[in-house]
C-alpha positions in Angstrom: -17.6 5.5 -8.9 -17.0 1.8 -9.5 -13.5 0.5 -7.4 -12.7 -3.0 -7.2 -10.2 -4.0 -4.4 -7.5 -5.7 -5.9 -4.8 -6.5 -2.7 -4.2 -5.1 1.0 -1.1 -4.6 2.6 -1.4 -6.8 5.8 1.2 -5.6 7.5 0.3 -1.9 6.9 -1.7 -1.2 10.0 0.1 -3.6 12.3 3.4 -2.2 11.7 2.5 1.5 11.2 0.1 4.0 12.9 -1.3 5.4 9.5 -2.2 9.2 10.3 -3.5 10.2 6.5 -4.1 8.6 3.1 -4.0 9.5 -0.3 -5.1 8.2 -3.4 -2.4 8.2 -5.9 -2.2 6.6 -9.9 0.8 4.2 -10.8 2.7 4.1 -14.3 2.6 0.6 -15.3 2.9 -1.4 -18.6 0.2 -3.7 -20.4 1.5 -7.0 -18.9 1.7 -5.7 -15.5 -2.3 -4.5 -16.1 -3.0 -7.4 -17.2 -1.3 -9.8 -14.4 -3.6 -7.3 -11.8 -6.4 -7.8 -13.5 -5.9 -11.6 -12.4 -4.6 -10.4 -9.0 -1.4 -11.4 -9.4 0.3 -8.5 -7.3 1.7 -8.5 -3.2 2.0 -5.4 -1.6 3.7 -7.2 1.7 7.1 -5.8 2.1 6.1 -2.8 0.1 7.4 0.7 0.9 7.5 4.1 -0.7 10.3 6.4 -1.2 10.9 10.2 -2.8 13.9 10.3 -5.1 14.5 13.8 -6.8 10.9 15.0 -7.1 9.6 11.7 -7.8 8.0 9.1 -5.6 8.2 5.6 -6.0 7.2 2.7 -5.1 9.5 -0.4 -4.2 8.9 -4.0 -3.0 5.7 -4.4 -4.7 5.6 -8.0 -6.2 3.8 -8.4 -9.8 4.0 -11.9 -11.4 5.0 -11.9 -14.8 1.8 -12.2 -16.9 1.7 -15.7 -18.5 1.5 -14.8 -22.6 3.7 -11.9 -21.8 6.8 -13.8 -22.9 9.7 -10.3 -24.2 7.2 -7.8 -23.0 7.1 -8.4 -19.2 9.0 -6.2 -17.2 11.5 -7.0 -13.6 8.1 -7.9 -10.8 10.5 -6.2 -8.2 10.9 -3.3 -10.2 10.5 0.2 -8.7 7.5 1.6 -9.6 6.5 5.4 -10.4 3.7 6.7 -8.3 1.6 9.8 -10.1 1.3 12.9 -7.4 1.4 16.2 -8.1 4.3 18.2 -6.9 2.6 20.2 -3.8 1.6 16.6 -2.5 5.1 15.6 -3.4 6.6 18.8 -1.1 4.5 17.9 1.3 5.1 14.2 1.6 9.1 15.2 1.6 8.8 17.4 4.4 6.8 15.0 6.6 9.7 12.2 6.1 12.5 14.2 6.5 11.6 16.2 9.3 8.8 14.1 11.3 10.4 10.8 10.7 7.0 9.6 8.8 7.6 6.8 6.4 5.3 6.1 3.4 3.6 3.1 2.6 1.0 0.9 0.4 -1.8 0.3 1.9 -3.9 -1.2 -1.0 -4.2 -1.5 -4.5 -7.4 -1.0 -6.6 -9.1 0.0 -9.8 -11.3 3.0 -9.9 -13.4 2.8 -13.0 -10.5 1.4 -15.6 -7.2 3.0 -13.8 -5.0 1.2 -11.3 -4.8 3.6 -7.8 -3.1 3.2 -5.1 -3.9 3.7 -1.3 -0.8 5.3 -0.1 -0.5 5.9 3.9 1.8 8.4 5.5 2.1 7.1 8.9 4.9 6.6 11.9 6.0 3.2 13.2 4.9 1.7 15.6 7.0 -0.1 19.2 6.2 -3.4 19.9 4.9 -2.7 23.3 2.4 -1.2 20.9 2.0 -3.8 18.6 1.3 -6.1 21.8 -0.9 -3.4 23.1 -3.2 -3.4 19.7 -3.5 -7.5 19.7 -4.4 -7.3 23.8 -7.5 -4.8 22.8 -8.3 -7.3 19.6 -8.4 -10.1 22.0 -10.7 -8.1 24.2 -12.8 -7.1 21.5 -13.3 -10.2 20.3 -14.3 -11.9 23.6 -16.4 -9.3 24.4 -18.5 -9.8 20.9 -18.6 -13.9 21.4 -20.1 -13.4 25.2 -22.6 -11.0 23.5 -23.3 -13.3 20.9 -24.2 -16.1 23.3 -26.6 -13.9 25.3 
């Protein structure tokens, strides 16, 4: 299959300890295609929600396409995500009764059709956050002495 990464969600894994993933299609209109096409899309302060039986996606930043002009929709609008409705029970009874919370973790196209990484995950303390930048630092001095030698 041919994917091509479009944007990441840096915040993502540094805010949230992401437990599972799935793969999941957004509804979108031409000129938003066509602005991701040119990567014109931020998935920063990104989140997912479920309201009724549908999820959605809200936060997720899509420039107006230039030659768009009446067709170009709100960039901040909230965004349908495509799941079918046993992943949609599923991911509604993880949020309500775990306290998981649901969020973008990347954006891509798979062949011709816009997917979205979407990561079910719980967040995380900032002695945690602190924790995960202490093993980084590690990590990485570890790699340059080994380098060196």
């Amino acid at each position: 299959m041919n994917t091509k990464l479009i944007a990441k969600n840096p915040t993502a894994f540094h805010n949230y300890n992401i437990e599972d993933k799935l793969e999941v299609g957004i509804v979108l209109f031409g000129t938003e295609i066509k602005s991701i096409r040119n990567g014109k899309v931020n998935l920063k302060d990104s989140y997912a929600f479920i309201k009724g039986n549908e999820v959605y996606v809200s936060g997720m930043h899509i420039s107006p396409y230039e030659q768009g002009n009446i067709f170009n929709k709100d960039p901040l609008r909230d965004k349908k995500l495509l799941l079918n409705k046993q992943e949609i029970n599923k991911l509604f009874a993880l949020v309500k009764q775990k306290g998981y919370s649901l969020i973008p973790i990347s954006i891509y196209f798979k062949n011709s059709f816009v997917k979205m990484e979407l990561g079910i995950g719980k967040g995380k303390k900032l002695y945690d956050k602190r924790e995960d930048i202490a093993k980084k630092d590690a990590q990485r001095k570890i790699e340059q002495t080994l380098k060196r030698y």
